[in-house]
C-alpha positions as CSV (number, residue, x, y, z in Angstrom):
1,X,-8.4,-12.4,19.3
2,X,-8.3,-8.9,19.1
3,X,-6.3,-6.5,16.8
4,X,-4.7,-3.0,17.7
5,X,-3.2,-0.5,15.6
6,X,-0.3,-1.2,18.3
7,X,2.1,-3.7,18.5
8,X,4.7,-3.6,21.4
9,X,4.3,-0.5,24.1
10,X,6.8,1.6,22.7
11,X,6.6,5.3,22.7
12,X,5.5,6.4,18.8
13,X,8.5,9.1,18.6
14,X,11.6,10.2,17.1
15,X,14.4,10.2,19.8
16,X,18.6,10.0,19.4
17,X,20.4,9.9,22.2
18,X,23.6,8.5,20.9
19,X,25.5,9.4,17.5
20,X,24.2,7.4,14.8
21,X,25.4,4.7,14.5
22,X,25.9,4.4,18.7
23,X,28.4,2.6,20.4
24,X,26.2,-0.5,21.2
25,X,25.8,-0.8,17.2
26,X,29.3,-0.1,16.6
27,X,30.1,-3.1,18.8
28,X,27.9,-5.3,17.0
29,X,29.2,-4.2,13.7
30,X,32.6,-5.0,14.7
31,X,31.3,-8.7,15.1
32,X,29.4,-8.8,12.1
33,X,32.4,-7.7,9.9
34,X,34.0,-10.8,11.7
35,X,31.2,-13.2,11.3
36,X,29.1,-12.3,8.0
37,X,30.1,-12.2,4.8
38,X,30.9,-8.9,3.5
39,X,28.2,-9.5,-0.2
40,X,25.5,-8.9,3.0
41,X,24.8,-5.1,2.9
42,X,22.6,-2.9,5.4
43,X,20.9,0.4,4.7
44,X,21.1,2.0,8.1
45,X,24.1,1.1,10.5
46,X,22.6,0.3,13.3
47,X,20.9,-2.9,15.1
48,X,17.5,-2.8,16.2
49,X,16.3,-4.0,20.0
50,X,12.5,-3.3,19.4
51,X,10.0,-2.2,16.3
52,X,6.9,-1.7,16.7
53,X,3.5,1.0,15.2
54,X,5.8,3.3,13.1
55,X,9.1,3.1,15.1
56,X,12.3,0.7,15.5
57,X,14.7,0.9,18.1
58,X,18.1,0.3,18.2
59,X,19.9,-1.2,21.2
60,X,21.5,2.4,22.2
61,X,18.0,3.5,22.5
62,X,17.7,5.5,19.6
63,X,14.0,5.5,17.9
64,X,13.7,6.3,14.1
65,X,10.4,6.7,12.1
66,X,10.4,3.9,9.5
67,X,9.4,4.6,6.2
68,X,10.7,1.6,4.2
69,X,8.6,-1.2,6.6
70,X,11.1,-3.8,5.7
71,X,10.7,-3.1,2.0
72,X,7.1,-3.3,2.6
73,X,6.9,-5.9,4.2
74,X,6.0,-4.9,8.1
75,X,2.4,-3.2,6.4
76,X,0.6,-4.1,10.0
77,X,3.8,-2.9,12.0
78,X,6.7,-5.0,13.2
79,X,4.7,-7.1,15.6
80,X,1.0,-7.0,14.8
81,X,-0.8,-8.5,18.2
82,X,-2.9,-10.6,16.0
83,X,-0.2,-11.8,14.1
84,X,2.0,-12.3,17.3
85,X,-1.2,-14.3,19.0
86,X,-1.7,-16.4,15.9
87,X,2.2,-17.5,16.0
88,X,2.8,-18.1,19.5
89,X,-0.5,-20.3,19.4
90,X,0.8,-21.8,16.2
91,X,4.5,-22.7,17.7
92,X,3.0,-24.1,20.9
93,X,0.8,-26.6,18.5
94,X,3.8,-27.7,15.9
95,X,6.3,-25.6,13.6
96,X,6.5,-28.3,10.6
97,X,5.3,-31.0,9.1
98,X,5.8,-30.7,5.7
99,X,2.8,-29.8,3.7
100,X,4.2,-32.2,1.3
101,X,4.3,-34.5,3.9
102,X,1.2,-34.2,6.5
103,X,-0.9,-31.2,5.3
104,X,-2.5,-28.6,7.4
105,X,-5.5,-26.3,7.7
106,X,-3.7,-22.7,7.4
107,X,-2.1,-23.9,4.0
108,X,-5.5,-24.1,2.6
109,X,-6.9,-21.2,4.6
110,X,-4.4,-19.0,3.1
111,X,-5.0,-20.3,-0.2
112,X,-8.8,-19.7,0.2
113,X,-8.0,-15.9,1.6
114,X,-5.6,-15.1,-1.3
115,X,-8.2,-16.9,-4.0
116,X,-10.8,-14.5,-2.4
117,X,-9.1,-11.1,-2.1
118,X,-7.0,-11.3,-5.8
119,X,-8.9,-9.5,-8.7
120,X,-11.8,-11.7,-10.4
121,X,-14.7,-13.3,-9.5
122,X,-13.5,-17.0,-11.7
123,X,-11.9,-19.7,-10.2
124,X,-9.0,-19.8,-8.8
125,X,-6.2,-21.2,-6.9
126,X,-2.9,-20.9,-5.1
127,X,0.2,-22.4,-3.9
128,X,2.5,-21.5,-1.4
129,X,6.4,-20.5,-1.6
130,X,8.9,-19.0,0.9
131,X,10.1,-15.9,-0.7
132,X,8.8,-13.6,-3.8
133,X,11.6,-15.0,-6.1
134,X,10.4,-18.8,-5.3
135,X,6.8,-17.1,-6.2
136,X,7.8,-15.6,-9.5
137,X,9.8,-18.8,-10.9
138,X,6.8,-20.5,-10.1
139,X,4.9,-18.5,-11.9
140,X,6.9,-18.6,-15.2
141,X,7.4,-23.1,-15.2
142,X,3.4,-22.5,-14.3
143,X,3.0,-20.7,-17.5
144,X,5.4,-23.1,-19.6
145,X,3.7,-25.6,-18.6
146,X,0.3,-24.3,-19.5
147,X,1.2,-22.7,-22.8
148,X,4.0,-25.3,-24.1
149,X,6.4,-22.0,-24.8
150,X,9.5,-20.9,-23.2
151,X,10.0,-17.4,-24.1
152,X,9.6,-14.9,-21.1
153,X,8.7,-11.4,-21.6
154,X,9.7,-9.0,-18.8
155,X,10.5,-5.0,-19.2
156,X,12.8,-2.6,-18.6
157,X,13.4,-1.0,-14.7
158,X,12.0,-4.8,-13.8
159,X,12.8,-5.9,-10.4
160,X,12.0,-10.1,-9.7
161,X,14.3,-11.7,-7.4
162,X,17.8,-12.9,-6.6
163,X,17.9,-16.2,-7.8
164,X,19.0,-17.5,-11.6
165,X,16.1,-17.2,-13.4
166,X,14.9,-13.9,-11.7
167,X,18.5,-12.4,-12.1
168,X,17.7,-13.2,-15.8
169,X,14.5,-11.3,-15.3
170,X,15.5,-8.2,-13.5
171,X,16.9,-5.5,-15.3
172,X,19.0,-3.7,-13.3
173,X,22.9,-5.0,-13.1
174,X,24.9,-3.4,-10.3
175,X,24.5,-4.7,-7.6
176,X,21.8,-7.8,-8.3
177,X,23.4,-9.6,-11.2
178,X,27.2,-8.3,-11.4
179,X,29.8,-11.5,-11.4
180,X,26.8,-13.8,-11.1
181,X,26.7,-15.2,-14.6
182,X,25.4,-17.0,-16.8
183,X,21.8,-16.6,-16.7
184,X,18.8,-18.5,-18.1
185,X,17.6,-18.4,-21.0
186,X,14.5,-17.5,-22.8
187,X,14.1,-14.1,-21.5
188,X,13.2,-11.4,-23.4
189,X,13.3,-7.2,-22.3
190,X,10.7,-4.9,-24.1
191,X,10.7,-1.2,-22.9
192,X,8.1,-0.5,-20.7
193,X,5.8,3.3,-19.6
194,X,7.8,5.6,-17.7
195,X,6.0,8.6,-17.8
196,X,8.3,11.0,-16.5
197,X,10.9,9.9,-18.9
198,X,9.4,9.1,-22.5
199,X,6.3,11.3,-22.1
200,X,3.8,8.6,-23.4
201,X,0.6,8.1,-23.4
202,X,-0.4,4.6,-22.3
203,X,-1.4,3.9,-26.1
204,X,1.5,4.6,-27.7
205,X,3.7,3.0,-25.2
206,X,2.0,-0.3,-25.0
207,X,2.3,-0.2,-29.2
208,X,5.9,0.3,-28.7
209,X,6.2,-2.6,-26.0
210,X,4.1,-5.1,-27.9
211,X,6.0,-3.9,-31.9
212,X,9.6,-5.2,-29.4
213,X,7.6,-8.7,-28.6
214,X,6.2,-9.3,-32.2
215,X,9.2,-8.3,-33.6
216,X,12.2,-9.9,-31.8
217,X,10.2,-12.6,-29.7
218,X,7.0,-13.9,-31.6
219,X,3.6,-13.7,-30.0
220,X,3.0,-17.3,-30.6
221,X,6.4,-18.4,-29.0
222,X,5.8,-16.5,-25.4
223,X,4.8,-18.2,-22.7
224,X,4.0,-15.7,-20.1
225,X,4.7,-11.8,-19.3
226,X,5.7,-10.6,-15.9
227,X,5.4,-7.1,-15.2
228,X,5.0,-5.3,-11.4
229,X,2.1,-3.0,-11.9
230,X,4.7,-0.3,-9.9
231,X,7.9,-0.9,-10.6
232,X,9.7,-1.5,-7.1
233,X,13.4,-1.4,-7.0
234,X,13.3,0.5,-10.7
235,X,12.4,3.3,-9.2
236,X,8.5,3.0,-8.4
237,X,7.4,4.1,-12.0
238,X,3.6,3.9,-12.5
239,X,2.9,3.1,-16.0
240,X,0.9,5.7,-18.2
241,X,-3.2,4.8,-17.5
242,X,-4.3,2.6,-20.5
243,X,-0.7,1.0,-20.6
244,X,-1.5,-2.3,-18.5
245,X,-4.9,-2.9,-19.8
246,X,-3.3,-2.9,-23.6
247,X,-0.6,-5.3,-22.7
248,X,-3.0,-7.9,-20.7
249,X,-5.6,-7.6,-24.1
250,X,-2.7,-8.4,-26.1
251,X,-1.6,-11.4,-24.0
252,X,-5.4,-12.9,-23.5
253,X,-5.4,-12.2,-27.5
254,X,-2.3,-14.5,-27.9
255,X,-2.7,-16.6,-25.8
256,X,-0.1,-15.6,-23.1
257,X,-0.3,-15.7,-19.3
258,X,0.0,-12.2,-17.7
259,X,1.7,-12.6,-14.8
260,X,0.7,-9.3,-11.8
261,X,4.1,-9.2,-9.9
262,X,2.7,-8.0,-6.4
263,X,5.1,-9.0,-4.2
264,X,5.9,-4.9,-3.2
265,X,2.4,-3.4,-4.5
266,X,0.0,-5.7,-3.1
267,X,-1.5,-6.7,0.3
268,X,-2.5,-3.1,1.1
269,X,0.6,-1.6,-0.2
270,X,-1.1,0.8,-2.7
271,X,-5.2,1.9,-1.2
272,X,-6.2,-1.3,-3.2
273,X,-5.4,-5.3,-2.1
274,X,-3.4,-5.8,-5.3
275,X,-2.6,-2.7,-7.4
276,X,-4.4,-4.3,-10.7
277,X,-7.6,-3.0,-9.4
278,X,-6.6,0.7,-9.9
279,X,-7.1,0.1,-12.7
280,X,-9.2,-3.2,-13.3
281,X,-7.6,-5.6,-15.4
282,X,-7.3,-9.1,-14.6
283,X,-4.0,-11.1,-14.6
284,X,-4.2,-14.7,-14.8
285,X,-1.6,-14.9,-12.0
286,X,-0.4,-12.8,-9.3
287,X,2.5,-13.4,-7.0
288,X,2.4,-12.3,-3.7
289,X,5.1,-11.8,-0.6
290,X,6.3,-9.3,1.4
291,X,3.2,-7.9,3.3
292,X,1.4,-10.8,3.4
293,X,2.7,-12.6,6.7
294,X,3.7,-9.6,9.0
295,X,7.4,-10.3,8.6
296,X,7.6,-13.7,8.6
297,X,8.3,-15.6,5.0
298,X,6.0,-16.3,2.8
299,X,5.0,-15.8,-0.8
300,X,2.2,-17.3,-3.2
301,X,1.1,-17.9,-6.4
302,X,-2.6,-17.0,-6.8
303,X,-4.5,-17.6,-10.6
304,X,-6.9,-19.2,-12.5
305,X,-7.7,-22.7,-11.5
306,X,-7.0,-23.8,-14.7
307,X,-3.8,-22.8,-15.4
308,X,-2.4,-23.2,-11.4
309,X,-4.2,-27.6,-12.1
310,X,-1.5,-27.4,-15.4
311,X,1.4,-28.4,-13.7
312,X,1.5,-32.6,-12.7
313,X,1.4,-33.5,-8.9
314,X,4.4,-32.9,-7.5
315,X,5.6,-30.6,-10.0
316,X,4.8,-27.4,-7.2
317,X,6.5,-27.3,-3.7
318,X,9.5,-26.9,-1.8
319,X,10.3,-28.2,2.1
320,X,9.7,-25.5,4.1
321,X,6.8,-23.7,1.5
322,X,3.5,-22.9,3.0
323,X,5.2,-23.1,6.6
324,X,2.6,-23.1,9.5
325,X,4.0,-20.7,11.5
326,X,4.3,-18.5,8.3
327,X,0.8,-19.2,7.8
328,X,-1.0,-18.4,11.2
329,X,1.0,-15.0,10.5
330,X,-0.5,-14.3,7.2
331,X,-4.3,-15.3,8.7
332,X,-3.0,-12.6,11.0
333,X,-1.9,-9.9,9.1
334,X,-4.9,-10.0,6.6
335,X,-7.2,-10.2,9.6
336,X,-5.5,-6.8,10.5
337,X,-5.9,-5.5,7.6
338,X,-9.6,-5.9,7.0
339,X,-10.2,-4.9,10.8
340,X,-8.1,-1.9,10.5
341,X,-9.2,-1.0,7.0
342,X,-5.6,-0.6,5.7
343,X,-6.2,0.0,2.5
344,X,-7.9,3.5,3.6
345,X,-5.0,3.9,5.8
346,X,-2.5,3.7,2.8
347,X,-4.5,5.9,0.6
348,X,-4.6,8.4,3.0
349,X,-1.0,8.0,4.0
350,X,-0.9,8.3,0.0
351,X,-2.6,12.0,0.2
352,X,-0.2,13.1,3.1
353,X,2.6,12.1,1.0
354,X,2.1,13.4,-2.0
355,X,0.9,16.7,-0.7
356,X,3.9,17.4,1.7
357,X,6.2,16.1,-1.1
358,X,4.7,18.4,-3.4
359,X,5.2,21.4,-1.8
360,X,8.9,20.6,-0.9
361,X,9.7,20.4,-4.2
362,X,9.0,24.1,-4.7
363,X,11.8,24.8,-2.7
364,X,13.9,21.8,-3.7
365,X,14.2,21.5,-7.6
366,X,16.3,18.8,-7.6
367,X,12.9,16.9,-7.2
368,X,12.0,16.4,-11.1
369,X,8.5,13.6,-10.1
370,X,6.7,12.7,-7.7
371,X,4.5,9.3,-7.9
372,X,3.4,6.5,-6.6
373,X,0.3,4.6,-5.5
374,X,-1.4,4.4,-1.6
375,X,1.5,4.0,0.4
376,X,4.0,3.1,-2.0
377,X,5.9,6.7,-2.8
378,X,8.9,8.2,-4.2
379,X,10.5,11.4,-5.8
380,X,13.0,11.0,-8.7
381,X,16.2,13.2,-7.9
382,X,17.7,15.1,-10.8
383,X,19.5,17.5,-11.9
384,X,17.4,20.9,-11.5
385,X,15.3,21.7,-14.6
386,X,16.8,18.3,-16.3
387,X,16.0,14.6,-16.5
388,X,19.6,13.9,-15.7
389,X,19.4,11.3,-12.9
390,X,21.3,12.6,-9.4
391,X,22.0,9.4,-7.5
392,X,24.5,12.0,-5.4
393,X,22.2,14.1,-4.0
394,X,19.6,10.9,-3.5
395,X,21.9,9.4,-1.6
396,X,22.6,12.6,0.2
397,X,18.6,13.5,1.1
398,X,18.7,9.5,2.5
399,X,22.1,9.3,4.6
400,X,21.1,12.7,5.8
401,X,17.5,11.7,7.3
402,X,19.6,8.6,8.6
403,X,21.4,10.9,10.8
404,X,18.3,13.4,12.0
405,X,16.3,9.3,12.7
406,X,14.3,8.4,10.3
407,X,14.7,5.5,8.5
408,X,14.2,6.0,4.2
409,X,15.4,3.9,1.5
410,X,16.5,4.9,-2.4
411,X,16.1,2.9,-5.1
412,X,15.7,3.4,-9.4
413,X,17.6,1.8,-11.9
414,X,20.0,5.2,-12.0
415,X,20.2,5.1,-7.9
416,X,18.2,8.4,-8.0
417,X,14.8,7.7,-6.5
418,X,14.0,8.0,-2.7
419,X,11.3,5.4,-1.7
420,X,8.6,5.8,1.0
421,X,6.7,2.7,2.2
422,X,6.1,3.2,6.1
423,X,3.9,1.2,7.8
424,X,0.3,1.2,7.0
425,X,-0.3,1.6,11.5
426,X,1.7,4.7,11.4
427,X,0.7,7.4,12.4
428,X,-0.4,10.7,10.7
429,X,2.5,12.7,13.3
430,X,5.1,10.8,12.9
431,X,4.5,11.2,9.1
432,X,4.3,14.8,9.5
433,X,7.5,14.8,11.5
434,X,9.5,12.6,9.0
435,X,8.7,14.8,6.3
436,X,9.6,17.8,8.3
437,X,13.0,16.1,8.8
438,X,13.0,15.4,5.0
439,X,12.3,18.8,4.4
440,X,15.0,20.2,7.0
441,X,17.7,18.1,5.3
442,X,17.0,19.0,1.9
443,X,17.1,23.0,2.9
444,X,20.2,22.0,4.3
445,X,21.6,20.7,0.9
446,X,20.2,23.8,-0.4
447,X,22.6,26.0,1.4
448,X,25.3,24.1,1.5
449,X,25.3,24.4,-2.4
């Protein structure tokens, strides 16, 4: 099998030639208001024929840059030819069985992949989910199970899922938990580092997290704490350097399982295969999802042997977890990834970033941070020479690029941040071109006052 940089033969430009949305889309749209439910939202209004390298295509031919990747998800492009090979070999042979059922070699491949490229040289193991919110409340009944406690320590800006438990988890209310009430229980909120915001060192604001858990949780009663090492949907926050290293020598001093969310930072997503390693400390389990099957679903729990043996057979799965088809895509995309070195690509996509985001904000105050790992980027928007969060004018910046075809998605607990995760096969030009666009809106802001 071979492996390209490519994907489908489509020309690596921006090009509108309709309005946006186009009339094709606004077709479509009138059927979708007719057909699915209305709680379904979309971030760009219009419906794609084609994605491929650093582009998607909508069916009135228009092609935007994309820099969200599917919420990081499309890392080797929209249809990676080794992933595509892999599937359409895997489909041909059978689509399910049930690992449950009648198990399968890339199950256990991917499980002896993800054992290999997570931090740590000890033992571990994995099992296999559909989504990174099956992965993370797997991760927590692991951890009860292993520790005999119930408490749950997550932190403030948190992102973890959709479902009951991680509804519980994340923090932020509007739109993920709104009206969806009540939650689970045993969950516990400590603040966490956000640099721009509390002005921290990592030191002090590890003390303050771990004073919150002693205090109004009890070491001795926690059974695990989940923390992204970038905060995703809070607003990419990078925590002060020294912040995770004190929280995961408190845990292993306590007893408690540190649990890496990774679902958004790892596989690439950062310069490093799991974002720990910036920094080098060791969770005892990582979740994983998004990036790791080239688009298709799939998410896993990856950790030491001997917590992952805790739970009693049986205890782990789910019908359609670990799916084949899922799998030969993952085997895929992290064949890809070692073959095209993406984790130079992302740091270098990092650099280009940073640099061109950095120099916009000279001429664009509202732009109070700019942060981020490899190719997981954002700037905060606020009110010029403030902290004040400007959702407004983030939502502005966004809809306008929208318009001028390229593809970006906000995020932040305030609705403030603008997120950049484009593929890791894009290209340095288109880059450079969305950024010009970026910059082109924002002047335009500018002088419309």
């Amino acid at each position: 099998m071979t492996t390209t940089a490519g994907g489908p033969s489509l020309p690596q430009e921006r090009r509108l030639v309709t309005e946006v949305p186009g009339p094709k889309s606004r077709e479509l749209h009138e059927r979708r208001t007719a057909a699915v439910a209305s709680g379904v939202g979309s971030t760009l209004p219009v419906y794609v024929a084609a994605a491929g390298g650093g582009v998607i295509v909508d069916v009135d031919g228009n092609s935007f840059i994309d820099l969200a990747s599917g919420i990081a998800v499309t890392s080797v492009g929209n249809s990676a030819p080794e992933v595509v090979e892999r599937v359409t070999e895997q489909v041909a042979a059978f689509t399910h069985t049930c690992f449950m059922v009648a198990p399968y070699d890339g199950y256990v491949e991917v499980c002896e992949q993800l054992a290999d490229l997570t931090p740590g040289d000890h033992a571990k193991k994995a099992a296999l989910f559909n989504s990174g919110a099956e992965a993370v409340e797997n991760a927590v009944k692991i951890a009860r199970v292993h520790t005999g406690r119930d408490a749950v320590v997550v932190v403030d800006h948190a992102y973890h899922g959709r479902t009951n438990l991680t509804m519980a988890m994340t923090a932020k209310n509007m739109p993920y938990k709104e009206g969806f009430g009540p939650f689970a229980g045993e969950v516990y909120r400590a603040p966490v580092s956000y640099p721009f915001r509390d002005g921290l060192t990592g030191a002090e604001a590890a003390a303050r997290t771990i004073d919150v858990i002693d205090k109004q949780v009890g070491a001795s009663n926690v059974a695990a704490i989940v923390i992204e090492p970038v905060l995703g949907e809070g607003g990419f926050i990078v925590p002060a350097p020294g912040y995770l290293p004190a929280l995961v020598e408190y845990a292993n001093a306590n007893g408690i399982v540190f649990v890496a969310d990774e679902i958004q930072s790892g596989m690439c997503r950062t310069g490093t295969w799991f974002a720990s390693e910036h920094e080098g400390w060791l969770p005892d389990l990582t979740t994983v999802a998004k990036g790791v099957a080239g688009g298709l679903p799939l998410a896993a729990v990856v950790g030491r042997a001997e917590i992952m043996d805790s739970v009693h057979v049986g205890g782990l799965g789910g019908t359609y977890g670990g799916n084949p088809v899922a799998c030969a895509a993952a085997l895929g995309a992290i064949q890809t990834m070692k073959v095209l070195d993406l984790n130079a690509r992302a740091l270098g996509i990092g650099e280009l970033l940073k640099r061109r985001l950095a120099a916009m904000a000279v001429t664009f105050p509202a732009i109070g941070d700019v942060r981020g790992q490899g190719a997981m980027i954002a700037v905060e928007i606020v009110e010029p020479g403030t902290t004040t969060p400007d959702p407004v004018t983030a939502a502005r910046l966004s809809a306008g690029c929208h318009q001028e075809g390229v593809l970006t998605l906000t995020c932040g607990t305030y609705g403030n941040v603008l997120r950049f995760l484009p593929p890791l096969v894009a290209s340095r030009e288109l880059l450079h071109e969305a950024m010009d666009v970026l910059e082109d809106v924002a002047a335009a802001l500018v002088a419309a006052g």
